[in-house]
C-alpha positions, 0 to 999 in steps of 0.5 A: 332449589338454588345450586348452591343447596343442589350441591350441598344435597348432592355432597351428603348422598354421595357422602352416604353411599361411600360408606356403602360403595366403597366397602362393596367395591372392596368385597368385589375386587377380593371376590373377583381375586379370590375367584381367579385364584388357581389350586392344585389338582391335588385338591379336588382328586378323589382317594383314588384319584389321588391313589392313581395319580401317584402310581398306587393301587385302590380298592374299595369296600362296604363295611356294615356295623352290628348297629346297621351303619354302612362305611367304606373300607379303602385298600391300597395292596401295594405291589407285593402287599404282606401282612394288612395294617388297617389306618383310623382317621381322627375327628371330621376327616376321612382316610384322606390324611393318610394320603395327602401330604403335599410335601413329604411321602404320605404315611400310607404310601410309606407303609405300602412301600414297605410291602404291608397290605394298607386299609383305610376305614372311614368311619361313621359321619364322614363324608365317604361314609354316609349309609345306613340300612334304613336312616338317610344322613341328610333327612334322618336325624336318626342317623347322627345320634350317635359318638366316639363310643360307636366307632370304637365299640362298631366301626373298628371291630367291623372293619378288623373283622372284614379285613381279617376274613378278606385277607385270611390272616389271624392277626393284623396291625392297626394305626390311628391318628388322634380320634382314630388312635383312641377308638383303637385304644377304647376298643381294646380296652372294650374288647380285651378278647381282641389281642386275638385279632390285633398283632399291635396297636400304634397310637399316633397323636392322641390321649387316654382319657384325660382331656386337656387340649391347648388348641383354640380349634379343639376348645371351640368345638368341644364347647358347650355353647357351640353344640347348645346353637347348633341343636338351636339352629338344628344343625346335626353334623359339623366341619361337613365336607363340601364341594364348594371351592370357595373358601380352598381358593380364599386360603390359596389366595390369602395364604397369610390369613391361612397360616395364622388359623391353621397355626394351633394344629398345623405350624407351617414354620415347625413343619417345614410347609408351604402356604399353597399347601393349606388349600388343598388339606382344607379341601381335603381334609374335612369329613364331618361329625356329629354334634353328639360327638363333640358333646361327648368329647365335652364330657371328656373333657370334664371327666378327670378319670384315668377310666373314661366313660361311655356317654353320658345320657343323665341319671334316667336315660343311663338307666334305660340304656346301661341298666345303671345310673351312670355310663359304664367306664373303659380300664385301660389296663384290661388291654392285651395288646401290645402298644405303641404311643407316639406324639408330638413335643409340639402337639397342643391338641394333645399335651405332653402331660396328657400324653403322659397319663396316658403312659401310666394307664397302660400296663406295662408290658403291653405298652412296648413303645412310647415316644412323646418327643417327636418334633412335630404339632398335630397336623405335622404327625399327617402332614409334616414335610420330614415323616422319617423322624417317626415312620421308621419307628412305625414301620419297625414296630409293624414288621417286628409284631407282625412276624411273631 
């Protein structure tokens, strides 16, 4: 071969590689960025880490529902801890968004300032709370059949119950957020007996049972297609909690791609944030839930009623399971409780006008409080670096019903 073809062979394989050497290259100098990117302490704490750190007491519980799930039951006593007011996180998280606001005093440590006496459920699917008397999370399928109905109708009322027995009062307070805020509202409207045990229900970023949610990230795991690959792949749980660094470091070190994802349930500009912040709610914030809930929340979203239903098995399998051929459904006006709703102007996860049925499916006289103009998106009511535009309000509301 003459050295006029050598070159010319030469010119084309290096032509070829380029295209692969050149994107490789590229993957190595963000991977290597990526890895040397530091994240604050914070992120990797523990609940009582992060409790310890901040100078707050911790305590922590087992909790066994009537359908044999064991969850975890969080306590902060504050220093001289009054009445208990119990707090539901909302979908795939943990008891961890009541405490790791990055900016601003966390609501939990607000209401422990405040001399209540804080518990933190951690409801079925969450990382922290992963038993079960007989199923394994990670090799029984068993174990994720289940949806937002059995952690309003189980979850809550065992942990009402293990607090009220542990602390002795007759009553206590209960705060949610988003998911969690409406399994108060589906147990009560379940269970109306029990305006017994609750003084007050404070409802944080959530709807009743009209479903309209704006937020892209919502709509994608409320999607048909995305629980249909997942059962495919069979895939049980999803937004799992890991211990892998990786993408948290991603998010420190590409603060700018962060913002633009996180944009629809938390506006780092709205909420007065820090970029360097996201990593650690990544991290932390992740819980895990069940593909069956998010095809529940599927069927909520189709559910044009004022009454919500349980879930929905089909004709047959309704039959098996409620004795009728359709689930049963939950009236909001059976509640006796008092009720407190507070949302956001900006929350896109929960529009203004679903905010507003949910107003007009409460009796009343039992809805005490309502405020949907809040200057906050979703993540800001957790995560906003100015709690005093609502906290007060909450805090007002819990001392006022727990006193009576």
């Amino acid at each position: 071969m003459d050295q006029q073809k050598l070159r010319v062979y030469l010119f084309r394989i290096f032509s070829f590689l380029k295209w692969i050497l050149i994107p490789f290259g590229i993957c190595l100098v963000i991977s290597h960025k990526i890895e040397q990117t530091d994240i604050p302490p914070q992120a990797t704490f523990t609940f009582e880490e992060h409790c310890k750190f901040y100078n707050y007491s911790f305590e922590k519980y087992t909790v066994t529902t009537d359908d044999d799930y064991i969850l975890s039951l969080y306590r902060i006593p504050g220093k001289n801890p009054g009445p208990p007011v119990l707090l539901i996180h909302g979908l795939s998280n943990s008891a961890n968004c009541f405490i790791v606001n990055q900016c601003a005093h966390p609501p939990a440590f607000i209401l422990a300032d405040q001399n209540f006496d804080i518990w933190l459920g951690n409801c079925r699917g969450s990382h922290l709370s992963r038993g079960h008397k007989y199923w394994n999370a990670t090799i029984d399928e068993q174990y994720w059949d289940w949806s937002f109905p059995d952690i309003a109708l189980y979850d809550l009322p065992a942990f009402v119950s293990f607090v009220k027995n542990h602390t002795g009062h007759e009553k206590i307070g209960m705060v949610g957020h988003s998911q969690g805020a409406a399994a108060i509202l589906w147990m009560l409207g379940y269970y109306p007996h029990m305006k017994d045990d609750l003084a007050v229900g404070v409802l944080i970023g959530t709807s009743g049972s009209i479903f309209t949610s704006e937020s892209p990230y919502i709509q994608f795991l409320s999607s048909s297609w995305l629980h249909f690959l997942c059962e495919v792949i069979g895939i049980n749980v999803i937004s799992d909690w890991s211990d892998d660094l990786f993408l948290t470091k991603f998010i420190q070190a590409f603060p700018e791609i962060a913002i633009l994802i996180a944009h629809d349930l938390y506006d780092i500009k709205l909420n007065s944030g820090l970029p360097e912040h996201l990593g650690t709610y990544y991290h932390r914030m992740r819980g895990g839930t069940s593909i069956k809930n998010l095809k529940f929340w599927r069927q909520a979203v189709n559910n044009q009623s004022k009454n919500p239903k349980l879930y929905d098995y089909g004709p047959e399998e309704n039959i098996k399971k409620y004795g009728s051929s359709n689930p049963p459904s939950i009236n909001f006006m059976d509640i006796e409780t008092p009720l407190a709703v507070i949302n956001g102007k900006y929350d896109l996860a929960v529009p203004q006008k679903d905010s507003l049925v949910l107003k007009e499916s409460i009796k009343k006289e039992k809805l005490v409080f309502y405020h949907d103009e809040y200057p906050h998106d979703h993540g800001g009511l957790m995560f906003s670096c100015n709690m005093t535009y609502f906290y007060q309000d909450v805090t007002q509301l819990l001392k006022k019903y727990l006193s009576q």
